[in-house]
N, C-alpha and C positions, 0 to 999 in steps of 0.2 A: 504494500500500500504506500501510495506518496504522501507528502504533507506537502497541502498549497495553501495559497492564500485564499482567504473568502474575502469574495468579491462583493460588490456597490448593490447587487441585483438579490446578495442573500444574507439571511439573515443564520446564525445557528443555535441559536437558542430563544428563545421568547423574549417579547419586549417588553419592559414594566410599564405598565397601564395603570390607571385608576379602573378598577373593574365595575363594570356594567351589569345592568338587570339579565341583559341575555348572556353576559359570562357568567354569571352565575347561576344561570336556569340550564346553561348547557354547558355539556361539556365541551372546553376549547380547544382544540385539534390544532396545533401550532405551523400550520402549514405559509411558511410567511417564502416560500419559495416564489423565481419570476415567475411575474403576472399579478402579483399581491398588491395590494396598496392599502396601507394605513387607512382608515375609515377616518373621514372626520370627526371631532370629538365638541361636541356642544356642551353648552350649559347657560341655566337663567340665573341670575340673581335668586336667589331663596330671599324665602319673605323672613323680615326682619322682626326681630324679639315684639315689637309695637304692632305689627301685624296678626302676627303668630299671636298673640292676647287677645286681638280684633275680634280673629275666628272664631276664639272660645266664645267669649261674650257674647258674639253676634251668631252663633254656630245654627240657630232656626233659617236664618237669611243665607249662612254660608248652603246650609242644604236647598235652599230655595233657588239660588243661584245655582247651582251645579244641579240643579234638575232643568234648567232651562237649557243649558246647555248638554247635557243629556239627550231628552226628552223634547227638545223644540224641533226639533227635525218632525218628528209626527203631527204635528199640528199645522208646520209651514204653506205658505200657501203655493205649491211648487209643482202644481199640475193645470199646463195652459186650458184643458178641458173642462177640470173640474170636475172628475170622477170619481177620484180616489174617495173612497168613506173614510175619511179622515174620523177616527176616533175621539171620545171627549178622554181629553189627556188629562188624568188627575192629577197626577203628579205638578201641572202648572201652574196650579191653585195655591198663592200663598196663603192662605186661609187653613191649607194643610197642613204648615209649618206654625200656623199660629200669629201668622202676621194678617190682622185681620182691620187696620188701619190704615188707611190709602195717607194717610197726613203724618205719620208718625216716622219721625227721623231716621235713621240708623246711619254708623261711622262703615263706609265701603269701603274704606283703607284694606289691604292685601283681600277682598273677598271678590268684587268688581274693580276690574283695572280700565282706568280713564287716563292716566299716562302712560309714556314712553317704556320702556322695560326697564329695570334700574332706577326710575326715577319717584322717590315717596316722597309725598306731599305732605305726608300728615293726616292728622284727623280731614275727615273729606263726609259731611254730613250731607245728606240725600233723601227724601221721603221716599217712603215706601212706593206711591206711587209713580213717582220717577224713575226709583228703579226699574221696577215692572214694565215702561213703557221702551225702557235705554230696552232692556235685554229681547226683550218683544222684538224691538224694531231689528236688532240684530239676528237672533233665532229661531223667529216664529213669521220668516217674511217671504221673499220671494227666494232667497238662496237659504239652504238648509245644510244643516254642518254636521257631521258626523265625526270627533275626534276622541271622546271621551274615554273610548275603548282602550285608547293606545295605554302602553304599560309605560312609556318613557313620559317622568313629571314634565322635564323639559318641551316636548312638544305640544302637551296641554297646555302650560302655560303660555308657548308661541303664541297656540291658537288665541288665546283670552286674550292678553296683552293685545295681539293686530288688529281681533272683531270688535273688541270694546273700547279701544282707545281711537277709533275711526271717529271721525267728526265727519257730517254732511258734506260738506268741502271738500273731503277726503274722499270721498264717493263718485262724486259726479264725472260724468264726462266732459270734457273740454268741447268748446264747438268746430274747431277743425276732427276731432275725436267722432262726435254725432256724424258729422256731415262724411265721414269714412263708410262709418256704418252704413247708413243710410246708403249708402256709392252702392259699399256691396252687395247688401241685401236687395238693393233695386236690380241689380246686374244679375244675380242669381235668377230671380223673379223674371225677368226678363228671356234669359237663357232658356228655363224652363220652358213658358208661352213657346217662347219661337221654335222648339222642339221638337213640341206637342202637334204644332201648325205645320211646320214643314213636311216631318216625319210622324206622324197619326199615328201609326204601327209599329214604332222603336220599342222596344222593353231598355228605354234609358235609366231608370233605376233614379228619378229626380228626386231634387230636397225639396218638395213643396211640403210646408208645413213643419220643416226643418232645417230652414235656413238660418238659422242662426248659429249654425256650426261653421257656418264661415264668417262673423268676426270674429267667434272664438280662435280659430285658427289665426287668425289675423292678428286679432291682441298676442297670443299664445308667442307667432313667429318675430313679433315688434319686440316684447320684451325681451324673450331670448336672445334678438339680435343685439339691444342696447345693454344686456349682462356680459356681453361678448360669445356669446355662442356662435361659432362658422359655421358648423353646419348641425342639420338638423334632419333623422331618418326618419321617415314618416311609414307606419305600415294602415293600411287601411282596408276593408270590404269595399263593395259598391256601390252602397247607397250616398249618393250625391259625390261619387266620385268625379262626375264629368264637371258637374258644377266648380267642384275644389280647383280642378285641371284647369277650365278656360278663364276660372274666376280669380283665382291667385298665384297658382302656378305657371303662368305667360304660354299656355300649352297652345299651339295658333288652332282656332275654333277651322279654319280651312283643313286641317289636318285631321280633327277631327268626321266635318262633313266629308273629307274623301274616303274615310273609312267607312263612315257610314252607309254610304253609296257602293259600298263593294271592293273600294281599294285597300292597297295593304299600307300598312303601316310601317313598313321597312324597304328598303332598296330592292330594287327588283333581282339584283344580281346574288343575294342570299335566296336559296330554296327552302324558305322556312313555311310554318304553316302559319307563324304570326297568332293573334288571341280576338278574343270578342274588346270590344268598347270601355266595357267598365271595368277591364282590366289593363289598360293605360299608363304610360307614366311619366313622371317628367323631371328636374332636375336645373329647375332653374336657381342662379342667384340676386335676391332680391335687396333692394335698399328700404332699410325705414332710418326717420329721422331720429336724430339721437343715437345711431348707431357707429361705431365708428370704424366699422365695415361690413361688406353687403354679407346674408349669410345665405348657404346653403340651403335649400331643402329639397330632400332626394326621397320623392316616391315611390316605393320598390311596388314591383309589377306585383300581380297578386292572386290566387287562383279563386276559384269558385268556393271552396273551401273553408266557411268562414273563419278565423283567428286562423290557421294555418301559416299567413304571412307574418304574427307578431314576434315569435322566436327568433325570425329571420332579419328582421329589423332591430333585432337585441345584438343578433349576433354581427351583424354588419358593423354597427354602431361601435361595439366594444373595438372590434376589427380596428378599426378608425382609428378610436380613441389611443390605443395604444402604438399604432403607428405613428401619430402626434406627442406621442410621452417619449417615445423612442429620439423620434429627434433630437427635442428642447431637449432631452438627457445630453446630449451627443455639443450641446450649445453650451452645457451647463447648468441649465433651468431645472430644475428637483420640483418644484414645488406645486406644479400642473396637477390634479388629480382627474380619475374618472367625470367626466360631465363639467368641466370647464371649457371646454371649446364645443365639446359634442352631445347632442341630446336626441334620445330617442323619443317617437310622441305616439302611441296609439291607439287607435280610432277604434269601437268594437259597438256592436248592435244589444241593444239590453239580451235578446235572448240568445246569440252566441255567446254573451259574455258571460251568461250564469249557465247556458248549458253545453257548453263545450269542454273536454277533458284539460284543454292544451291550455286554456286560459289559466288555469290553476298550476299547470306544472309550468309555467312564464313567468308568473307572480313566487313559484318556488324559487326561482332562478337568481329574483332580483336582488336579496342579498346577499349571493353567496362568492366568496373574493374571489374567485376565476371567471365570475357569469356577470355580475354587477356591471350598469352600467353608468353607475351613479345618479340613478332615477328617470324614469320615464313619467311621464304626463299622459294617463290615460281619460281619452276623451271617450264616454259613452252616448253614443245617440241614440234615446231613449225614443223611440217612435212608435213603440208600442207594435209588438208581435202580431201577425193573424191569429195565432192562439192565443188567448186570453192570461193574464198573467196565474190566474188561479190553476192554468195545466199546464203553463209554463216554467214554472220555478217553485220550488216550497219554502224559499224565504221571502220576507217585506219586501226587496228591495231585490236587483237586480243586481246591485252594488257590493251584498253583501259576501260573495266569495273573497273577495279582498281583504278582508278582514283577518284572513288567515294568517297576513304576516301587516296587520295592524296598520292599514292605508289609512288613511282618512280620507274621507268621502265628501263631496260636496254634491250635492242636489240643486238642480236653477231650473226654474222656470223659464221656458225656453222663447215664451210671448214676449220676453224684454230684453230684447238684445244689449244694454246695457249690464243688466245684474250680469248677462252672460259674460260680458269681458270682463266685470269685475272678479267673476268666481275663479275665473281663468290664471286672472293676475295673482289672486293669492293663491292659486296651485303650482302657479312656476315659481313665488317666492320660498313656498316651503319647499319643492324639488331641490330649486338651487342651493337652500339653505341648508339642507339636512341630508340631500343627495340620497332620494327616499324614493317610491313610486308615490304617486298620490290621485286619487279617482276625479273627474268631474261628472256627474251625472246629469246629463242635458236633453231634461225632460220635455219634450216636443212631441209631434205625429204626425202621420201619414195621410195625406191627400188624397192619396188614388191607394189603392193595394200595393201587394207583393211591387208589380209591375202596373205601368200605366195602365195595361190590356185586364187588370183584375178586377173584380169587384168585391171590395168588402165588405160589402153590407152582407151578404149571402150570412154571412158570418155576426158580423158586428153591425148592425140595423142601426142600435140607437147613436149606438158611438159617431157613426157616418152622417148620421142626421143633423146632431151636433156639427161635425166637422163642414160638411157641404153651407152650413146654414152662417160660418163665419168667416170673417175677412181676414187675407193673410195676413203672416206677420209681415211682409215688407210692406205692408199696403199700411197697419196700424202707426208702424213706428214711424212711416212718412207721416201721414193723421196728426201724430201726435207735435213730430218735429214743425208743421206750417202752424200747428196752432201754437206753438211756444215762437213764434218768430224765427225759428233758427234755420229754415228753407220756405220760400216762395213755393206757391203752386207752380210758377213758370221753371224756377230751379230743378223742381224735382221731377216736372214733366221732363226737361233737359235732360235729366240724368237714363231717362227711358228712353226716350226717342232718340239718342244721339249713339246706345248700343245697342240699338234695335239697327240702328242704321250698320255699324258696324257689322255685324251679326250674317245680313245682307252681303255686305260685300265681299265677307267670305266663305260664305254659301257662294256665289260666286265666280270666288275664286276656287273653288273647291276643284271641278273638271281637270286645272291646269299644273294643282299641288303635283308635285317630285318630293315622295319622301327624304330626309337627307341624305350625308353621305356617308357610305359605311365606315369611311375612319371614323365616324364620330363613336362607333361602338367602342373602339379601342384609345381609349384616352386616358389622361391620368395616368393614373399607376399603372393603367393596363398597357400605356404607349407601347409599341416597340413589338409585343406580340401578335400571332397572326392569327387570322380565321381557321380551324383546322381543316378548312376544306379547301382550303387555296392550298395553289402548287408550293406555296414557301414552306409550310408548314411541315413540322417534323415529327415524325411521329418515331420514329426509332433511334433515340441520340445514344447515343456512346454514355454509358453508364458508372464506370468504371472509376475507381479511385486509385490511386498509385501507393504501394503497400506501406511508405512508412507514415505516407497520411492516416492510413489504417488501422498502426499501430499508435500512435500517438491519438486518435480517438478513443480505439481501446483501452488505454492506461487510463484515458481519465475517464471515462465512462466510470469507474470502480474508483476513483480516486476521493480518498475519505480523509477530511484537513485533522491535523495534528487536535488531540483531544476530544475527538468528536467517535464517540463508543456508538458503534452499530450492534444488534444483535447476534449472538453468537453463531449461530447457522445460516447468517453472511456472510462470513469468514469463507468459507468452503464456495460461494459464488464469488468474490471475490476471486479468490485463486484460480478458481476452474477458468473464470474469463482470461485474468492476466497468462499462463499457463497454455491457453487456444491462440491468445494473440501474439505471445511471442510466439510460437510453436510454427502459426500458420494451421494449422490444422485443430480440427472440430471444433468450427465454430456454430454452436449451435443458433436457435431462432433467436433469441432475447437477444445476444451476439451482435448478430447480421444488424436486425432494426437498431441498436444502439449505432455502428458503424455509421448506416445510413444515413437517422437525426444527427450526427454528431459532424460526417463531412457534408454535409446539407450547410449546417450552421457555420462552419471554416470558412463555407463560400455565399457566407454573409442572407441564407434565408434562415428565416425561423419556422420551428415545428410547434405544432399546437397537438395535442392530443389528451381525445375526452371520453370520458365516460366512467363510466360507476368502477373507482378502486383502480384506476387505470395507472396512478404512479406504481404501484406493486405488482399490478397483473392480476388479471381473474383468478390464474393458473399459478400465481407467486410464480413468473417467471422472471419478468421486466426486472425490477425495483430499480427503476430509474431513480427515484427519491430515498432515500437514506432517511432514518428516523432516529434520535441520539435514544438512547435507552435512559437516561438519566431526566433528559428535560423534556423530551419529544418534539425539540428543535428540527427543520426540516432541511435537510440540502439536496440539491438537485447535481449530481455530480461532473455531469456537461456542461452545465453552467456556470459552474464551481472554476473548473481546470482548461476551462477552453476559452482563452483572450480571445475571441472574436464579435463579430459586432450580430450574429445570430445567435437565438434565442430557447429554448424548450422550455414551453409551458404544459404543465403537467392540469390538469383540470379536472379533479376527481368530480367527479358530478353528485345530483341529485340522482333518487332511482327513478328516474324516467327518459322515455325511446324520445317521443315523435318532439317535446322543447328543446332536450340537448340536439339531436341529428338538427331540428331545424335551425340552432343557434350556431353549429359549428357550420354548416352549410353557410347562413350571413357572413360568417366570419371570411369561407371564401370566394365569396362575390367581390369581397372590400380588398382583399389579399393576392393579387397572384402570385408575389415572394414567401408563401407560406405557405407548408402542408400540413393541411388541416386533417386531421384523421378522428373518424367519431368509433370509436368499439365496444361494440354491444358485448354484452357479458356473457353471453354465448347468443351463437348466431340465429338463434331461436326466435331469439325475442326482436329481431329488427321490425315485427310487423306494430308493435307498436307504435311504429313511428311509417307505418305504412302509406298514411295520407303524404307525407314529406316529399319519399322515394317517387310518388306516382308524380305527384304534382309540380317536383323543383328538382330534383336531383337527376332524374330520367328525360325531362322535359323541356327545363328553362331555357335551353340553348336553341330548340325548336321553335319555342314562342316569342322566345323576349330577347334572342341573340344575348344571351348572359352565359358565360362561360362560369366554368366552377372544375377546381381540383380537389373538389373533396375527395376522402379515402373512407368508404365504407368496411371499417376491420369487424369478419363475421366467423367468428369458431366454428367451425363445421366438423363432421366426421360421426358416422355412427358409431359406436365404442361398449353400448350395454348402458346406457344415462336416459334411456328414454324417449318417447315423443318428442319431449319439450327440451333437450338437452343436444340434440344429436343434427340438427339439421338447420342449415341458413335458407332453406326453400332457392336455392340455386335457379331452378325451372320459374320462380317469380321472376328473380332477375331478367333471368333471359328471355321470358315474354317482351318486358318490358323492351328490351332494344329493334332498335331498326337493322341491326346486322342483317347484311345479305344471303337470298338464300343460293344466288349463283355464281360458278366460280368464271371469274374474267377480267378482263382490265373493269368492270362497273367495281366490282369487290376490291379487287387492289385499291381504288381511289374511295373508298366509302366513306363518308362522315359518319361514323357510327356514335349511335350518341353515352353510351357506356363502355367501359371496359371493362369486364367481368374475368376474372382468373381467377385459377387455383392453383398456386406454385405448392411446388413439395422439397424441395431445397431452401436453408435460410440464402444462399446466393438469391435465387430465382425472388425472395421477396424484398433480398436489400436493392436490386435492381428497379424493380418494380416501383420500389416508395420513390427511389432518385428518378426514377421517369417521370414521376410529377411532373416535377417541377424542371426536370432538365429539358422539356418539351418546351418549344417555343409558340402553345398555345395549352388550354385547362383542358380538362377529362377529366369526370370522374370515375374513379375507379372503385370498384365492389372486389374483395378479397374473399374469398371461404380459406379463411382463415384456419391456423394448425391449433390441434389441444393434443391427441398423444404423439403428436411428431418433433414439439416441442425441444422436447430431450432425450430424442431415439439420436442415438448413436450412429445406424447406418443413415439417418439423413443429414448429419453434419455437412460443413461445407467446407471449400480451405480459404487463404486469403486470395488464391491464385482464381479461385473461382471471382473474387469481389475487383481482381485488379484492375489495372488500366486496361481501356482495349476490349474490357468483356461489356456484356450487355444481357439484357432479356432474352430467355429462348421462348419464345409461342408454342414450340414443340420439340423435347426432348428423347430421341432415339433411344435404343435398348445397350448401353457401354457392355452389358454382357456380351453381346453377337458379332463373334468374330468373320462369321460367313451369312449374311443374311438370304442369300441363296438359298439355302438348306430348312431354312424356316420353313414350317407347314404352315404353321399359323401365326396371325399377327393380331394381336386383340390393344386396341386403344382406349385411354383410360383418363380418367383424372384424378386428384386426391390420392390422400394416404394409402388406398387398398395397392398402389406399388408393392409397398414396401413389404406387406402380405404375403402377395406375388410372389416376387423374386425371393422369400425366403423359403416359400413350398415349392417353385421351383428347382433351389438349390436342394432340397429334401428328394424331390421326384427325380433328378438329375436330369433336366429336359432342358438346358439352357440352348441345348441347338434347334430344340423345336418351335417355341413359342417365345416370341417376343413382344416386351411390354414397349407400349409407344405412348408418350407423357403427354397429352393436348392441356398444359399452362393457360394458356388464355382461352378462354371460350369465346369472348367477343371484343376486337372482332374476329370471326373463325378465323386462322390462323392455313386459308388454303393452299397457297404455293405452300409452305413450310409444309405440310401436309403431305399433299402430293410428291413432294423432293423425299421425303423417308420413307413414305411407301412403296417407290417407285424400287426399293432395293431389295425390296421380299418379293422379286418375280416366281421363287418356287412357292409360294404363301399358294394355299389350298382357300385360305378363308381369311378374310377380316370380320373382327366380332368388336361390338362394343360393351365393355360389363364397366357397369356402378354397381356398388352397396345401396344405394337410395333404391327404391320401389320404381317399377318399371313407368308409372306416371309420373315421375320425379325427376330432381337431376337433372342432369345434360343431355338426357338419352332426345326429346322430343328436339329440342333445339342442333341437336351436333348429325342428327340422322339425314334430314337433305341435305345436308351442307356436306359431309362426307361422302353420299350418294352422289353427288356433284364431281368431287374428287374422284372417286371411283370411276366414273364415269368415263373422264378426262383421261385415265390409264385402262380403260376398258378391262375394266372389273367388275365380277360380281356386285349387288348390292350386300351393304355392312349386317350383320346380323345381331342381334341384341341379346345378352348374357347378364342376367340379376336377377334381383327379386322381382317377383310379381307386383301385380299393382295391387295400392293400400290405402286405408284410409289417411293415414297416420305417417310418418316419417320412419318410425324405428317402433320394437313393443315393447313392454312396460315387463314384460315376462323374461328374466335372464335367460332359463334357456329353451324358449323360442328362438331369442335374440342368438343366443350361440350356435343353435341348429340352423339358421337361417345363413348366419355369416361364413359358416363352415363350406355349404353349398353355393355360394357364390364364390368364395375361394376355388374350391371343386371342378366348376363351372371351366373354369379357365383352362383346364387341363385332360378335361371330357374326350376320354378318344383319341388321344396319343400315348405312341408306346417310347 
């Protein structure tokens, strides 16, 4: 073992803290390795000896008071309808507390805060009645508060101190402020009409009766711009998507009309299939005043899927964020945290938001230090379900799943587009202050149905009767602005007719729109790389590392700083690495991927890799992270030993598929310098996050030109562990791709949109990870992944295998076959059942008859490579193909034309198929089924030769 220095980026032992409520409710797991960052640390003023005496004496009022804010949320007046059956709230009634005199003094000193934070005035006498009306006006009004739940005293008292010390003044809008509103909500209102008018039969998915989510967004992106925020990730559904797009996002409304009308939304020169309308996006950067630069806001494309895209917007974000840390580190700037420059924001429908799984595993995410993104600002636009809330959710509130990790919640009636900036504004001050998530519940409704073309009344009669029988809200809040003087009727007629006109003219121009130009897909960070369907594009680079880089990886891979006690049956992994690495020989799996991450990072990329227990390994194979036995300080040992400007972030997760996959996915939309790798705990369980896979990881590149390197790492292999233990569903995979099913120059050139393998060598998988990124465009890549190949001995690798000069094999020949001639048979194969093989091979002494042929990549199928080693078994009697998976499983249904193709080509028999039957199941729960089964596919292979 070496002794090196600990470096800027680690920490080895714990840092002394003032301990917290949640340090002491949980146990603290000291993982302060890269990608951590110190939490900010708040605190109020405590209320002072004169205060603290206040409460006693006055303790009927102090409960009367903290039942308003409790309890004033139920009573508020924060439904534009009016439907809610608001309960008689007892608890409101000071009469309940015994305060039964509207005249009768009482000292508010530390009980109702009317100053600054910090600031005691002293005795501060108030009647009972005044109180009642101050807290009223604050609690029980048109925005309703929900914070009393939180367990931190500190953000109670935030709350009090900012809603009670508000002064009317303090409230209002300004009148360039109004007359913004007003801009937009007439612009919305307007957009709508002319949409309705043009296109009759769109299922545009409009905000009528929900407009007011766009000053929210407005206020929302003003502040954040004038806190200094650059950019801003936005994930959102459909409803009033297009509105957001042509109303604040500068999205050209001509661009929009030419989609509408049948054109694509991308350059004609990509063969993409492109998406529907409301799935849109855009990415402009915007100016507000006060700001003292324009910021970002990046609307990620979004599937049909609802909340599916928030993960993705988490992980984009984080992506970002710390690509911005990394720099100002590189400046010298330390002091940048999570959500200083970058902020995630999103948008979610009340009933995805309460009944979607993923929402809850998002909100898992948000504090946890490799997932945080230093708060997100969730807007809900409350427009009321076609199911009614009584079958849609079985808590009060929509809102309430957040509660889980103690959001605070704000409720606004969505008829005042004022209240609505305001509520906005004090959810970005607590975001930014406490770098927390926090809810807006923006309680509005629906004009028309689902879709324009619905009818709700079928459903909801009286609700629609109501609705049809009132005047919008753009229409009120103009109303309201000509009678307060603050716009003419001619002004605001202007403000319609002047983007009406607009509107017009690019309608238009619509016929003559040219989408842009395909550089613009590749910009930014992504400069420089290529389409992978263009002739530049590289799809097989030279993989190889030069062996004393190798070594020098190796050493610190294992490299544990002076005083720093690992566990004692480390020691023995320790050795076994150091011991393979100098040796050159057996290096096993954990090995190879160490190698991989560690000359990744030499040459300045950084690895990310997640998922549940993943610094250890499912399998305790990895233990990239080091644990001190003594203080359970954390080091990361390539990060430790390796001076370079790339990175390994270890990102043990929460237990959940479809948030983590979709957060490591964002992470590489934002990253092409990163490989991002998400692995599931066995490969079983990736359907968890199955919405992801179909929707983003298989697809995006087809729809929204978004390239993505993620690395799906999936354990595979039946072994006697069961249904649920034994199989990554390989055959899902492979549905999933567009791989060809014929062999020719179309196949040679394919943009295929996955690449799906199964190495059986740690070589064949350190090559694999370095093809990420050593690709001069993204792929993701799907692994079936090793568990008992791990630390099989005949599947080691040497260095010579990983050196310069080497690369991927798609398809690995039989090294036993000195005469392939003589072969009878030749049975092709993937996964671990090799190693089976050639062992009962060596038992049966048959190595001149039957030969084992490795097909490594399934997609894309791997034809010449194919055809070139088959072509050498001219005396082969038979090609077979055998898996362990169930004959409706596995590669057998995907690899069988595609080899039939081959065959073809050498004018061959068609491939015959060898394994299990078909099944319900992956593997059986019965050991020895399981062994009688395995035995006979082993068997299989050797059926009929002497």
């Amino acid at each position: 073992m070496s002794n090196v220095r600990v470096s800027s980026y680690l920490l080895t032992a714990p840092r002394t803290r003032r301990p917290t409520l949640s340090t002491k409710l949980r146990r603290n797991y000291y993982d302060y390795s890269y990608g951590y960052r110190e939490p900010r640390t708040f605190s109020l003023p405590d209320y002072t000896p004169a205060q603290l005496h206040n409460r006693t004496v006055n303790a009927p009022l102090l409960r009367y008071v903290d039942s308003l804010r409790t309890h004033g949320h139920r009573a508020a007046r924060v439904d534009p309808l009016d439907l809610l059956q608001r309960e008689e709230v007892a608890a409101l009634d000071p009469a309940r507390y015994g305060l039964v005199d509207p005249t009768q003094t009482y000292d508010i000193n530390g009980i109702v805060w009317t100053h600054p934070v910090g600031e005691d005035s002293g005795p501060e006498l108030w009647p009972l009645e005044r109180i009642a009306r101050h807290l009223r006006e604050v609690y029980v009004d048109r925005i309703a508060y929900e914070y009393m739940h939180s367990p931190s005293k500190t953000e109670r008292l935030w709350f009090s101190h900012l809603l009670e010390s508000e002064h009317d003044e303090d409230r209002r809008v300004d009148t360039e402020g109004r007359k913004r509103i007003h801009e937009v909500l007439a612009r919305s209102e307007v957009f709508d009409q002319f949409l309705q008018l043009k296109f009759p039969n769109l299922k545009r998915y409009g905000l009528e009766g929900g407009e007011s989510m766009l000053p929210a967004l407005d206020g929302l992106f003003r502040s954040a711009a004038q806190a200094g925020v650059e950019h801003i990730i936005v994930g959102m559904p459909h409803r009033g998507r297009l509105n957001l797009l042509t109303g604040l996002l500068e999205f050209p409304p001509a661009a929009l009309f030419h989609k509408i009308k049948g054109g694509s939304e991308v350059p004609e020169e990509y063969s993409v299939s492109g998406d529907v309308i409301s799935h849109l996006t855009a990415s402009p950067s915007l100016k507000y005043s006060g700001a003292q630069k324009p910021v970002k806001v990046s609307l990620l494309p979004n599937p049909s899927h609802l909340e599916a895209v928030n993960p993705v917007a988490l992980g984009k974000t984080r992506a970002k964020q710390f690509a911005l840390l990394k720099m100002l580190e590189r400046t010298g700037e330390t002091g940048c945290r999570p959500g200083d420059r970058v902020m995630c924001v999103q948008l979610h429908g009340d009933a995805s938001f309460t009944g979607q799984g993923i929402v809850m595993e998002g909100l898992g995410l948000s504090n946890l230090p490799h997932y945080t993104v230093g708060g997100s600002v969730h807007l809900v636009v409350n427009i009321g379900y076609t199911t009614p809330a009584s079958s849609a959710r079985s808590s009060l509130y929509c809102s309430d799943v957040a509660k889980m990790i103690n959001a605070p919640v704000l409720h606004v009636n969505g008829d005042y587009p004022e209240d609505v900036q305001r509520a906005i504004d004090i959810a970005f001050k607590y975001r930014n202050y406490f770098r927390k998530d926090i809810i807006v519940d923006l309680i509005v409704y629906r004009r028309w149905g689902h879709n324009e073309l619905d009818e709700p009344a079928f459903t909801q009669p009286l609700m629609y009767e109501k609705i049809r029988s009132r005047r919008s809200v753009p229409a009120l809040y103009e109303e309201r602005l000509i009678d307060e003087n603050v716009l003419s009727k001619d002004m605001a007629d202007s403000v319609r007719a002047q983007h009406k006109e607009f509107l017009a003219s690019e309608l238009a121009a619509a016929g003559s729109h040219k989408p842009g130009s395909t550089s613009a897909v590749l910009q930014g960070q992504w400069k420089g790389l290529a389409w992978p369907a263009n002739k530049d594009a590289v799809w097989d680079p030279e993989t190889g590392v030069a062996g004393d880089t190798l070594k020098r990886v190796g050493r610190a891979s294992v490299s544990v700083p002076e005083g720093f006690e690992i566990h004692p049956r480390l020691q023995r992994h320790v050795k076994h690495r150091l011991q393979a690495v100098e040796s050159g020989q057996g290096l096993d799996w954990a090995t190879a991927e160490a190698l991989a991450f560690g000359s990744l990072m030499l040459e300045g990329y950084d690895v990310r890799i997640s998922g549940q227990d993943v610094g250890r390994g499912t399998f305790s194979q990895r233990h990239a992270m080091l644990v001190d036995q003594r203080t359970e300080g954390v080091v990361v040992p390539l990060n430790l030993a390796l001076e370079c400007d790339g990175r390994l972030e270890l990102a043990n997760s929460s237990l959940s598929e479809m948030a983590v996959l979709g957060f490591e996915y964002g992470v590489s939309w934002e990253k092409p310098d990163i490989l991002p790798i998400w692995e599931a705990q066995f490969g079983d369980f990736f359907n968890g996050a199955q919405v992801i896979i179909d929707t983003f990881v298989s697809s995006a590149e087809t729809k929204w030109l978004k390239q993505s390197g993620i690395v799906l790492l999936l354990p595979h292999g039946l072994d006697g562990a069961g249904p649920e233990h034994s199989s990554s569903r390989i055959e899902r995979m492979l549905q999933l791709t567009n791989d060809r099913y014929t062999f020719g120059s179309e196949s040679a050139r394919a943009n295929v949109n996955l690449n799906i393998a199964f190495p059986t060598t740690p070589a064949q998988y350190f090559h694999l990870l370095r093809r990420q990124v050593k690709r001069n465009f993204r792929k993701p890549l799907v692994i079936a992944g090793p568990k008992g190949l791990l630390r099989l001995a005949a599947a080691a690798s040497s260095l010579e295998d990983l050196a310069s000069g080497s690369r991927f094999r798609p398809v690995i020949e039989d090294p036993a076959i000195a005469d392939p001639a003589a072969v009878s048979r030749v049975v092709c194969l993937s996964g671990k059942l090799y190693y089976d093989l050639v062992k009962e091979r060596q038992k049966r002494q048959l190595e001149s008859k039957v030969a084992f042929v490795r097909v490594e990549e399934l997609s894309p199928f791997p034809f010449q490579p194919m055809a070139d080693v088959l072509s050498t078994y001219k005396g082969a009697k038979e090609i077979v193909w055998l898996q362990e998976e169930p004959r409706n499983q596995g590669a057998w249904t995907h690899v069988q034309p595609r080899l039939n193709a081959v065959l073809e080509r050498l004018g061959r028999n068609e491939v015959t198929y060898m394994g299990r039957k078909e099944d319900a199941v992956p593997a059986p729960g019965i050991a020895s089924v399981y062994g009688l089964q395995q035995r006979m596919v082993v068997d299989s292979a050797f059926d009929g030769l002497q």
